[in-house]
N, C-alpha and C positions, 0 to 999 in steps of 0.2 A: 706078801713081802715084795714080789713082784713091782705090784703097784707103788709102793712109797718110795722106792729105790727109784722110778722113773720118774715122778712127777718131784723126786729128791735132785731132780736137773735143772727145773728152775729154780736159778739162784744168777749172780750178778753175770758168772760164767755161762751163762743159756746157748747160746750161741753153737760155741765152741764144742761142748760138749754134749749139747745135743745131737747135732748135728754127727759127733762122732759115734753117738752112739744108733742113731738109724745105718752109718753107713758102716760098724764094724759089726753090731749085735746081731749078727744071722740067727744066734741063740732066741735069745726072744722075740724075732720074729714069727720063729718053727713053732715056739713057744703058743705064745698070740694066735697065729693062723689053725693050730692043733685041736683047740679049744673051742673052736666055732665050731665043729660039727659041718664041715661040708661047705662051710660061707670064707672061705680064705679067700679067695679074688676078689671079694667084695669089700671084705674086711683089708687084704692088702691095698686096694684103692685109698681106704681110709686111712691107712698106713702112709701111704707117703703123702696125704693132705699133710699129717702130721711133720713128715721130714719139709715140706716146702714150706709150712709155718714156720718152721724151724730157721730155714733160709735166711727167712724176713723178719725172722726176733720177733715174731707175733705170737706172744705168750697166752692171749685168750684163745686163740683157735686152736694152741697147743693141747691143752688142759682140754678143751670142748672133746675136740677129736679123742680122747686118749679116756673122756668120758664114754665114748659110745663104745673103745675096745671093755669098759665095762659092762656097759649095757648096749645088748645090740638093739633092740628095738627102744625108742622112749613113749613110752607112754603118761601123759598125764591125765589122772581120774575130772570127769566129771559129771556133774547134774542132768539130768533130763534138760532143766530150762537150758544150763550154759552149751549143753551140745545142740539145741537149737537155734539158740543166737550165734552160732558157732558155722551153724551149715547157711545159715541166713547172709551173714556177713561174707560167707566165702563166695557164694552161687553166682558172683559174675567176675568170679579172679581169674582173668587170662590163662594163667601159670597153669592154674589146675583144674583147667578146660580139657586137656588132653589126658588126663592121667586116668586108668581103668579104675574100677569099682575097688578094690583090693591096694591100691595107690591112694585112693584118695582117704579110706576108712585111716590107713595109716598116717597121712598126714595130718589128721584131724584129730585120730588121739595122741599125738606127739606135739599138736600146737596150747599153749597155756595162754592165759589170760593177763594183761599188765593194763592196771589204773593209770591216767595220768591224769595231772595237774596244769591249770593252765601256767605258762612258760617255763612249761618242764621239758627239758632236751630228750627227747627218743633216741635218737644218732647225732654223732658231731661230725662232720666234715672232718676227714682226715683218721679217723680212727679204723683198726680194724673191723671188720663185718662178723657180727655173733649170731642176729636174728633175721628172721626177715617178717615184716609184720603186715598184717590183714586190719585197715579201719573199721571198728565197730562201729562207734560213734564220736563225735567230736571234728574241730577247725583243728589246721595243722598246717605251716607254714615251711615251706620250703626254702631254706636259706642258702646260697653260695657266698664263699666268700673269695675274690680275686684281686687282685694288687692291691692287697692292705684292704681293702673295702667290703663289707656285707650288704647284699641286697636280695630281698624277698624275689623269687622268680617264679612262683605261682602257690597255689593253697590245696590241699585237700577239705574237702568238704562232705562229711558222714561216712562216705565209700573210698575205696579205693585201697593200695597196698603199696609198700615202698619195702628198700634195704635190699632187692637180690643183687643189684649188678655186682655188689662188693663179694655176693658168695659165690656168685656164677666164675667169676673174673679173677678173687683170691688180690682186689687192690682196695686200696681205703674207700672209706665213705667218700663219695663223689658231694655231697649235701648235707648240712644240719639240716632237720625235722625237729621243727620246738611246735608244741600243742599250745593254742593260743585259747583254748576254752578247756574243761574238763571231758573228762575220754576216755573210750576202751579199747586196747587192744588185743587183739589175737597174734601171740608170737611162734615161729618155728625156727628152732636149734638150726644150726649151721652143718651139722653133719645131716642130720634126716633131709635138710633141702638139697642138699650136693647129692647124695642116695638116691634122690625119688626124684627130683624136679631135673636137677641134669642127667642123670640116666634118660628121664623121658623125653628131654630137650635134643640128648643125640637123636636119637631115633627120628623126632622132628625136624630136625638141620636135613636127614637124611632125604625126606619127603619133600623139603621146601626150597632145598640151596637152590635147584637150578631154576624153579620157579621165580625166585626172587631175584637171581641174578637179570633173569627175561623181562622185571617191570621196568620199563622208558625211565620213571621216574627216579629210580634206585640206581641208575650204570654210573652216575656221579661219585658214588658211594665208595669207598674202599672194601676189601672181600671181607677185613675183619666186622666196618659197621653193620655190613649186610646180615651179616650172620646175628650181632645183636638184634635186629630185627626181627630177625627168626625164631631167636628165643624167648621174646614178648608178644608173639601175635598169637593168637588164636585164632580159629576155625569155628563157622558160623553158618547155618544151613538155613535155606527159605526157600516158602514151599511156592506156589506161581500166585502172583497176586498180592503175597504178602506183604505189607508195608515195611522195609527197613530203616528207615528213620521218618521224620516228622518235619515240614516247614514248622517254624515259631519254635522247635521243642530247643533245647540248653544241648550244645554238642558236648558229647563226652567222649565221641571214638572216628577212629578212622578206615576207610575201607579200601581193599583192594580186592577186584574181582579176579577170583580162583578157577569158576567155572560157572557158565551160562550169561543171562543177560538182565539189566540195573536198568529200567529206565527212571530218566530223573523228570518230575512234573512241579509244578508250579501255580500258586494262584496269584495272581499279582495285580497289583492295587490300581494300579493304572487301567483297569476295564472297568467295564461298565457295569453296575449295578445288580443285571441281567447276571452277568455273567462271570461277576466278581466270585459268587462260588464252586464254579467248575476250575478244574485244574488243569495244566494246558503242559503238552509234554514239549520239553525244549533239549534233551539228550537220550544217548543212547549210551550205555558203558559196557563193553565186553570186560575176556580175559584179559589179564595184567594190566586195565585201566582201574582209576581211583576215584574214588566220589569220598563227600563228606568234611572233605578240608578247607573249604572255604568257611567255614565256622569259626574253625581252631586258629586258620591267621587271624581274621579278623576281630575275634572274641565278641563275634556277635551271634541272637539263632540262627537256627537253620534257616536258611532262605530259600530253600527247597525241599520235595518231598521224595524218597526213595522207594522203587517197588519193585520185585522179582518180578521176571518173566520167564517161564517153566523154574524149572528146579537150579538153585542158586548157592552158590558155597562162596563165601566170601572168608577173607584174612583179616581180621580185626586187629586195632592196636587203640589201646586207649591216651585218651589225653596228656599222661604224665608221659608216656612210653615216646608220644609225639615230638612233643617239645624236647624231649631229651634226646633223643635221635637222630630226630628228619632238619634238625637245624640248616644242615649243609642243602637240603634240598628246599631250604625255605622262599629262595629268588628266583624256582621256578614254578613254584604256587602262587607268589604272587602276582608273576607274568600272568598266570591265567587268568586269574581276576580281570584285567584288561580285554582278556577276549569273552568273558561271560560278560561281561557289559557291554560290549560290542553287540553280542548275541543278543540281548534281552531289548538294547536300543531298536534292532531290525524289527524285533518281533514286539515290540508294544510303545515302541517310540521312546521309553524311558527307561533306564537303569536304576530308578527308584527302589526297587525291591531288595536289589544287594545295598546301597545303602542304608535303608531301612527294611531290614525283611522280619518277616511275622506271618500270621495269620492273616 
């Protein structure tokens, strides 16, 4: 009875009466928190997701939230096969890099599966945030739209994962996401990600704020963009020797050095024959320096190759994460480009290889 009488609030009055009844109903509060057995702080977080939906007249995250005081854990069944295409899909998502064995099981039985069709809308620009979704397969175009006008501002392609800012943040979709071919995704509920992915993302802010405040590149930044930063990098460890990225390979990520040492090598076109395939080191990158980014301005490959020296822990940010973020610091990426040419003119007479780099 409970329940019908609450969710008997959305009606044309939502607002008003919602809102009065998180802030007079201490009853079924006591109520609500009694019933979980021990989870009332976790469950009263969830509680006022509810009342600040409420705020903002956002009826779907009302109803979502108000679903999990039903069910505390969501679990959806499946198949041997779909929990492998499941863990397949997930095994390079930033987000749930960090989360323990027990973290991750649960987000994985709480994520479902959604067909799409090609020019079928996933998210619209401007609506509230309900999923956040994992690309299984399929093209997917990322659309903004600004002063009256819409324009593509890059694609996914097979991988990747979109929709958290809006649940991290509790503000509209920033981006339509329309699937330009046929495709699958993997979704996760809006409450289970606020649960698990921001609980683990404090704890991360916690570990990384004053690090990131410390990179040269980021002091441009405002405290709040920084911290978005913080909740899309991951952590990446290489062992001495390792190769971290690939001359010629397609950039997909960006790196900041956390701890130890990056050197960066090079084969470049302009030797001779002899010696066109030894690779010739032309940097060195400690802590709080950044390799990687001259791919992502340029939208060309790597034009160099990345390798640990001893033991390496770098902060990763992938390509979507890039361009949506590092915008504000994009005029002093491409300052550098000028002195890697510089650099490369000294040491082989030509800057050929950033214009053309490859193998």
């Amino acid at each position: 009875m409970r329940t019908v009488s609450i969710l008997g609030l959305i009606q044309p009055e939502f607002r008003k009466k919602t809102v009065d009844f998180f802030l007079c109903s201490s009853q079924a509060l006591t109520v609500f928190v009694a019933g979980l057995e021990g989870k009332g702080i976790l469950f009263f977080l969830v509680f006022l997701d509810c009342y600040f939906a409420c705020v903002n007249c956002q009826h779907n995250v009302f109803v979502m939230s108000l679903s999990f005081c039903l069910a505390f854990y969501v679990v959806h069944p499946k198949t041997d096969e779909q929990r492998c295409r499941l863990q397949e899909a997930c095994k390079d998502i930033l987000l749930f890099k960090n989360l323990d064995q027990e973290q991750l099981s649960q987000v994985l039985d709480a994520m479902f599966e959604r067909k799409v069709k090609p020019q079928e809308h996933v998210i619209d620009q401007g609506d509230d945030g309900d999923n956040f979704y994992v690309i299984e397969r399929g093209l997917y175009d990322i659309i903004v739209a600004k002063d009256n006008q819409s324009r593509c501002v890059g694609r996914y392609d097979n991988h990747g994962s979109f929709g958290e800012l809006a649940l991290m943040y509790n503000t509209p979709r920033a981006a339509t996401i329309v699937a330009t071919t046929e495709g699958a995704l993997w979704g996760l509920d809006r409450v289970t990600f606020r649960r698990i992915i921001l609980k683990n993302n404090a704890k991360k802010r916690k570990t990384y704020e004053l690090f990131i405040e410390s990179v040269p590149l980021l002091k441009s930044l405002e405290a709040s963009e920084r911290m978005k930063i913080v909740d899309v990098i991951g952590e990446k460890v290489y062992q001495n020797g390792e190769r971290i990225i690939s001359q010629g390979d397609k950039a997909d990520c960006f790196y900041i050095v956390e701890s130890g040492e990056v050197k960066i090598l090079i084969k470049s076109k302009t030797m001779t024959s002899k010696e066109a395939n030894q690779e010739v080191e032309i940097a060195r990158c400690h802590r709080g320096q950044y390799f990687g980014e001259l791919a992502l301005v340029t939208n060309k490959p790597r034009a160099a190759s990345a390798y640990a020296v001893g033991e390496v822990k770098c902060l990763v940010m992938d390509v979507q994460a890039f361009e949506r973020l590092l915008g504000p610091c994009m005029d002093i990426m491409k300052r550098n480009i000028t002195h890697y040419e510089e650099q490369l003119v000294a040491m082989f007479g030509s800057s050929m290889d950033l214009l053309d780099p490859g193998n």
